[in-house]
DSSP file (Angstrom, degrees, kcal/mol; ACC not computed):
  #  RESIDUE AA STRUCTURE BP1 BP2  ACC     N-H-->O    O-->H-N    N-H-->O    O-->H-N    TCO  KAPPA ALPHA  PHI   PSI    X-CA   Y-CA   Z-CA
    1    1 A X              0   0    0      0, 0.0     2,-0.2     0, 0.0     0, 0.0   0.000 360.0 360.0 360.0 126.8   -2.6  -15.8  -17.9
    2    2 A X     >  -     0   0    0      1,-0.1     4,-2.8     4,-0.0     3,-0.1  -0.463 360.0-121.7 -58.2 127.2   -4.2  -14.0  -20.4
    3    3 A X  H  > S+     0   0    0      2,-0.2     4,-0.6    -2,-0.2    -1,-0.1   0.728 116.9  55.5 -14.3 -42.0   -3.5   -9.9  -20.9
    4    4 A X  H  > S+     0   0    0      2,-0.2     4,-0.8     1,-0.1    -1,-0.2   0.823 111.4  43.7 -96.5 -41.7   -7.1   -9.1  -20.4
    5    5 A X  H >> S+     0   0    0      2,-0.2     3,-3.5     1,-0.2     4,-0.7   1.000 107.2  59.0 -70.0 -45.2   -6.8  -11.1  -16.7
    6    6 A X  H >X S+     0   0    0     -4,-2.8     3,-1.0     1,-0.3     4,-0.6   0.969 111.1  42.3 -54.4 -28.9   -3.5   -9.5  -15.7
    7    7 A X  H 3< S+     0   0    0     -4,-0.6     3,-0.3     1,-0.2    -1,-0.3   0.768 105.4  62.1 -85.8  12.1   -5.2   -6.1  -16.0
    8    8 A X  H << S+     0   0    0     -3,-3.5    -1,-0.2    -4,-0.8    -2,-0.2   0.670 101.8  55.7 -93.3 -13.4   -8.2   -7.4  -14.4
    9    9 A X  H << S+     0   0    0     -3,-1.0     2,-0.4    -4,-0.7    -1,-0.2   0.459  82.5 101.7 -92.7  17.3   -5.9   -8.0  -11.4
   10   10 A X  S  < S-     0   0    0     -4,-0.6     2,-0.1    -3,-0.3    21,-0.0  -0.684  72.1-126.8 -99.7 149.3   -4.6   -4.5  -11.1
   11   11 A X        -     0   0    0     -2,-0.4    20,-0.1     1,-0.1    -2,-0.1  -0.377  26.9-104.8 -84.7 159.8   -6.2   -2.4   -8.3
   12   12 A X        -     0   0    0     -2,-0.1     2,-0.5     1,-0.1     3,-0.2   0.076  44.5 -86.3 -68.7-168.0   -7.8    0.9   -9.0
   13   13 A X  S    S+     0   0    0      1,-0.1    16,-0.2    16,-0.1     3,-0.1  -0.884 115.6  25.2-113.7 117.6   -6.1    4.1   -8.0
   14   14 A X  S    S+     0   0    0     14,-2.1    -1,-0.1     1,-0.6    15,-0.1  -0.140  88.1 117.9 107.2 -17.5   -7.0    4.9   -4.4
   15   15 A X        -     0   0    0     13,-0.3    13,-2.3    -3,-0.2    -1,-0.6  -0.478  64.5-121.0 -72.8 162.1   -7.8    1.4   -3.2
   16   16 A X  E     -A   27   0A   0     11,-0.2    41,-2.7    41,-0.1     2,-0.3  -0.980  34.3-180.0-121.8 133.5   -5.4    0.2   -0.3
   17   17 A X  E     -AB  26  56A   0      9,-2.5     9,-2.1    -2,-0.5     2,-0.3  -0.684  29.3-118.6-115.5 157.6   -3.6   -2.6   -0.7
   18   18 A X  E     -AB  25  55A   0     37,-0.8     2,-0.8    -2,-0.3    37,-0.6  -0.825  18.3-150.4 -99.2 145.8   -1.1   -4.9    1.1
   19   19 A X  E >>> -AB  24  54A   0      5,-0.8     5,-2.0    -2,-0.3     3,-1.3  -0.901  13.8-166.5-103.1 105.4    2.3   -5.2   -0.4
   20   20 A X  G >45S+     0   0    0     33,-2.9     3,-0.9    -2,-0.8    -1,-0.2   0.892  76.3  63.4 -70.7 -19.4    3.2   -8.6    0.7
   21   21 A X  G 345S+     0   0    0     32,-0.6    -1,-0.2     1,-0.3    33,-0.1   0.881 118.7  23.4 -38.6 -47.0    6.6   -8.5   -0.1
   22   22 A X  G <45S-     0   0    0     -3,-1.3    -1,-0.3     2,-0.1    -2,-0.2   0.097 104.8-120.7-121.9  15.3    7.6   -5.7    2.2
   23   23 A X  T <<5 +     0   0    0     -3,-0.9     2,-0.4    -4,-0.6    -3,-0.2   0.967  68.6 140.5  52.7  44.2    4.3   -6.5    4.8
   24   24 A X  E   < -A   19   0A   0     -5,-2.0    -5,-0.8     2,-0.0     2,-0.4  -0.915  53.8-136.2-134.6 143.8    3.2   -2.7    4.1
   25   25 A X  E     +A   18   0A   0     -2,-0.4    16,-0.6    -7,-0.2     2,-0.3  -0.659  37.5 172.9 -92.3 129.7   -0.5   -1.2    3.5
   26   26 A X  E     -AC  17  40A   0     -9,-2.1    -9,-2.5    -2,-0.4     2,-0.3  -0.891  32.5-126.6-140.9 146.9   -0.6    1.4    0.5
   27   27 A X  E     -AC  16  39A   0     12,-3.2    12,-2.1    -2,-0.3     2,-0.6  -0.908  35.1-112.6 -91.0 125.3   -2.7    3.5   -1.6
   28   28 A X  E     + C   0  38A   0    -13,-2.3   -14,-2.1    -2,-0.3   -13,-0.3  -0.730  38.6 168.6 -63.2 123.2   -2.5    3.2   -5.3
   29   29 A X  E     -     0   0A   0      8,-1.9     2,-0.2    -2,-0.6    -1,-0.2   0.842  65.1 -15.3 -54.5 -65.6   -1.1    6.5   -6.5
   30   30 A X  E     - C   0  37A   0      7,-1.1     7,-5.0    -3,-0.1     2,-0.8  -0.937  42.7-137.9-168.0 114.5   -0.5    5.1  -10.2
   31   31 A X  E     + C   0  36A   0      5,-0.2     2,-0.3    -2,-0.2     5,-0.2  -0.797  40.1 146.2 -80.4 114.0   -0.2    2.3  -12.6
   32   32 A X  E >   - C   0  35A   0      3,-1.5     3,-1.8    -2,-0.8    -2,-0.1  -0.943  62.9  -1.2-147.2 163.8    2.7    2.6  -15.2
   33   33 A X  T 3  S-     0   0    0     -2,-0.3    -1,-0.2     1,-0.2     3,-0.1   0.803 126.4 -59.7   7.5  67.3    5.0   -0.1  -17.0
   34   34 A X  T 3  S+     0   0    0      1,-0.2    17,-0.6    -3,-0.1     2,-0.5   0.767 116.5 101.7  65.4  21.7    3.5   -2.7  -15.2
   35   35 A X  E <   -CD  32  50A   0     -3,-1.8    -3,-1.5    15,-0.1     2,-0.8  -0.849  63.2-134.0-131.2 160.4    4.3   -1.5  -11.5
   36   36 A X  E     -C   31   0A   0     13,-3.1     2,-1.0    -2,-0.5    -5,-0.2  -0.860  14.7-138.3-127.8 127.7    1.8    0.1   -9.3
   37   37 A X  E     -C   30   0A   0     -7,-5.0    -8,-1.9    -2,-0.8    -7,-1.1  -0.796  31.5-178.0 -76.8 120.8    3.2    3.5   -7.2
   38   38 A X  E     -C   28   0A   0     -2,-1.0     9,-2.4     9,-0.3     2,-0.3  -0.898  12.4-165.4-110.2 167.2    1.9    3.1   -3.8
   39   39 A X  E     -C   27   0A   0    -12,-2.1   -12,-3.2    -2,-0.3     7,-0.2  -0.884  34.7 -86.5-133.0 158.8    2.2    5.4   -0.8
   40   40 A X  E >   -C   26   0A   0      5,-0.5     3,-1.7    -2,-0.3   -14,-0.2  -0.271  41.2-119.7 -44.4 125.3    1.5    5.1    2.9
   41   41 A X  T 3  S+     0   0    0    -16,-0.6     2,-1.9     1,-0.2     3,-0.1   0.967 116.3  45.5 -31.4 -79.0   -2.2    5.9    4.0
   42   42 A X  T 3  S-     0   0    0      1,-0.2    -1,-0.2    -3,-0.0     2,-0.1   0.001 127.2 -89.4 -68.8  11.6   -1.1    8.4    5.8
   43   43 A X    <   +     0   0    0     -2,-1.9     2,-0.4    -3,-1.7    -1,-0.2  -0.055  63.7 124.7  79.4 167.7    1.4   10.1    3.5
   44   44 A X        -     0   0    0     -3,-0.1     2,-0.2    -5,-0.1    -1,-0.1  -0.885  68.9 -32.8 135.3-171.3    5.1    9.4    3.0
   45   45 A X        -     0   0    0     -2,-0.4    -5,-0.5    -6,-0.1     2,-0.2  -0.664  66.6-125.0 -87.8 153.4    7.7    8.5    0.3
   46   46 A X        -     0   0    0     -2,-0.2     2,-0.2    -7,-0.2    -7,-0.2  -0.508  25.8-165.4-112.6 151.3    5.7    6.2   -2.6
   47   47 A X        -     0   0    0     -9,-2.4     2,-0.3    -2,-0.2    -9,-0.3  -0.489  19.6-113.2-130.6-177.2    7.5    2.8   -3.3
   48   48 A X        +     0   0    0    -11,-0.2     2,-0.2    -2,-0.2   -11,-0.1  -0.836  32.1 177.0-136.4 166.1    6.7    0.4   -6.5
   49   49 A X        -     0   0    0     -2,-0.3   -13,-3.1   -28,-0.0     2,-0.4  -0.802  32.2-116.0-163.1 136.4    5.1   -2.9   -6.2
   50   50 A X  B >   -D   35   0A   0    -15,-0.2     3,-3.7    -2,-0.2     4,-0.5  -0.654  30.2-118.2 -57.8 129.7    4.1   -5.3   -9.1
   51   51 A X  G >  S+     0   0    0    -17,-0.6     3,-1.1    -2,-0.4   -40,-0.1   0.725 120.6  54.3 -44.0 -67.7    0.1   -5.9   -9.2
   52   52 A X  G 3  S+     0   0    0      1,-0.4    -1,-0.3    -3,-0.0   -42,-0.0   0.224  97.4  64.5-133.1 -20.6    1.0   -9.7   -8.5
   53   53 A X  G <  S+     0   0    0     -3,-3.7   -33,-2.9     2,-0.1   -32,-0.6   0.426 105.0  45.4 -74.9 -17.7    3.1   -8.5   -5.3
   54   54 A X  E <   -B   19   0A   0     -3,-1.1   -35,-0.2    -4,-0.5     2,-0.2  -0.833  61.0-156.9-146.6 168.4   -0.3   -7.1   -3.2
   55   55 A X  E     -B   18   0A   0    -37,-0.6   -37,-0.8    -2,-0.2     2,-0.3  -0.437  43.8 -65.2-127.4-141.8   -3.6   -7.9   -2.5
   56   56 A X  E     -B   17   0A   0    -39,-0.2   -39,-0.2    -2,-0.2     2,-0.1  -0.834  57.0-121.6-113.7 117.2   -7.0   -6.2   -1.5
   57   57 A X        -     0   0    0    -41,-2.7     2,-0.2    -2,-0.3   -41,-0.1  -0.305  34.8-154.4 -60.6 156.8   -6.3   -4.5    2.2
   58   58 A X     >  -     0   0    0     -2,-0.1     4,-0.7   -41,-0.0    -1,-0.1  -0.501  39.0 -84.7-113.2 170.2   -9.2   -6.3    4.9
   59   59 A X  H  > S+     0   0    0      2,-0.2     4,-2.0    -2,-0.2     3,-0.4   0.767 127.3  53.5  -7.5 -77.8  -10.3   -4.8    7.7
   60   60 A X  H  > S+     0   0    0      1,-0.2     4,-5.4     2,-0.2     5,-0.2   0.914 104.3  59.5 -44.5 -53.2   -7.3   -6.1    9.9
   61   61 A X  H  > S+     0   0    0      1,-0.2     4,-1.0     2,-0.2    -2,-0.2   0.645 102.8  45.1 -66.6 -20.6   -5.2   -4.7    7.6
   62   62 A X  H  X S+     0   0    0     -4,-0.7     4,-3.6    -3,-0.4    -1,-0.2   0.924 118.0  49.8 -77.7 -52.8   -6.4   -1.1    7.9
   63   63 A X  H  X S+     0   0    0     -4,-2.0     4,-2.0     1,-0.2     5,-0.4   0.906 108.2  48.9   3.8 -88.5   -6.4   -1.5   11.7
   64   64 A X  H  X S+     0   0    0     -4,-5.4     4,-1.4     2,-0.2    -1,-0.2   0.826 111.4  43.6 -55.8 -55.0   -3.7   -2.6   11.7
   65   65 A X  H >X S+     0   0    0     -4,-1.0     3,-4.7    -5,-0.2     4,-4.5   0.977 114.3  58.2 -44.3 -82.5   -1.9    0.5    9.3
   66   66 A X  H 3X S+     0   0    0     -4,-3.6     4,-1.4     1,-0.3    -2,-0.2   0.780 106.5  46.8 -21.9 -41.3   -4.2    3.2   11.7
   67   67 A X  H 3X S+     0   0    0     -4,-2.0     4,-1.0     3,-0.1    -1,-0.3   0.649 110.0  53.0 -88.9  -9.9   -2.4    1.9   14.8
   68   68 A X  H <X S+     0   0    0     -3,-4.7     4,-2.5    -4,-1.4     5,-0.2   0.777 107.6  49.8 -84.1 -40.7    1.1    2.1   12.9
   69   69 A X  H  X S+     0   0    0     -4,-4.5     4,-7.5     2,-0.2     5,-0.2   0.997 114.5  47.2 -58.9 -45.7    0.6    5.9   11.9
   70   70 A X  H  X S+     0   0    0     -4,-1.4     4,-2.5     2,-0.2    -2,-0.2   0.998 113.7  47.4 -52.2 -61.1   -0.4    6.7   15.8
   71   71 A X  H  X S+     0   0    0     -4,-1.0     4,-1.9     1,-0.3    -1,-0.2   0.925 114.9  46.7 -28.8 -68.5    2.4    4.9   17.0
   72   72 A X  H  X S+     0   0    0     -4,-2.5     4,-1.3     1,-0.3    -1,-0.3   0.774 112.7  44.7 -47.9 -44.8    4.6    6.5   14.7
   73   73 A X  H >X S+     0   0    0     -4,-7.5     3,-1.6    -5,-0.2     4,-1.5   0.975 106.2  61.2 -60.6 -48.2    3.5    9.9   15.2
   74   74 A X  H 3X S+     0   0    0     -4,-2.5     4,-1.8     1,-0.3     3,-0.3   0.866 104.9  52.4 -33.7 -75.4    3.5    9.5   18.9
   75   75 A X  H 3<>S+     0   0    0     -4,-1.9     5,-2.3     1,-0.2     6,-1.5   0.582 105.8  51.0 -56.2 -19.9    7.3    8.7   18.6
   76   76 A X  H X<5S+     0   0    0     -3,-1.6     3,-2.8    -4,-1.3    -1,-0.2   0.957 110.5  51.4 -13.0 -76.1    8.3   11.8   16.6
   77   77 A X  H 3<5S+     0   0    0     -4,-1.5    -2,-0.2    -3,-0.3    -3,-0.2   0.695 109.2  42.8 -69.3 -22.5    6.7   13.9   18.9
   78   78 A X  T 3<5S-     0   0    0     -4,-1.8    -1,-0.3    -5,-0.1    -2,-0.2   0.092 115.3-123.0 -76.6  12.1    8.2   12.6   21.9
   79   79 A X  T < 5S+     0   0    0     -3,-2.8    -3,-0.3    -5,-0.2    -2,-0.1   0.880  81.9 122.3  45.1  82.1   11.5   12.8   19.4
   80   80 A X      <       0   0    0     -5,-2.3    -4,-0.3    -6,-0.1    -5,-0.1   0.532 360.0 360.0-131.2 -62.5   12.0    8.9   20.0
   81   81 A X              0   0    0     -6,-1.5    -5,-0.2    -9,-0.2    -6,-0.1   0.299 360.0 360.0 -72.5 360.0   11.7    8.3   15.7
């Protein structure tokens, strides 16, 4: 793989991505030394991921994130989390 394709694969900053590694849907924050910071949609602590680690979130995948933040909050507030 060429230089000019690895940077073609890095997402922009703001797109949401899946990290497959750790099965979790992020925003890119920031690409620096070759890692991308992402954070939970929905806010949270920011994690690193190599461009080569994540893809382009779907549909599903947003869903699927949207029904994890409800959840989540729900259990807070019922002080279950």
């Amino acid at each position: 793989m060429t230089a000019a394709e690895g940077a073609a694969r890095v997402p922009d900053v703001g797109a949401l991505v899946v990290d497959v590694r750790r099965d979790r849907i992020g925003e890119v924050m920031a690409f620096a030394g070759g890692r991308l910071a992402l954070r939970p949609p929905a806010g949270g602590r920011e994690w690193e991921a190599f461009p080569c680690d994540v893809r382009p979130a779907t549909a599903s995948d947003e869903l699927r994130g949207k029904a994890t933040e409800v959840n989540d909050r729900s259990r807070r507030e019922r002080g279950l989390a």
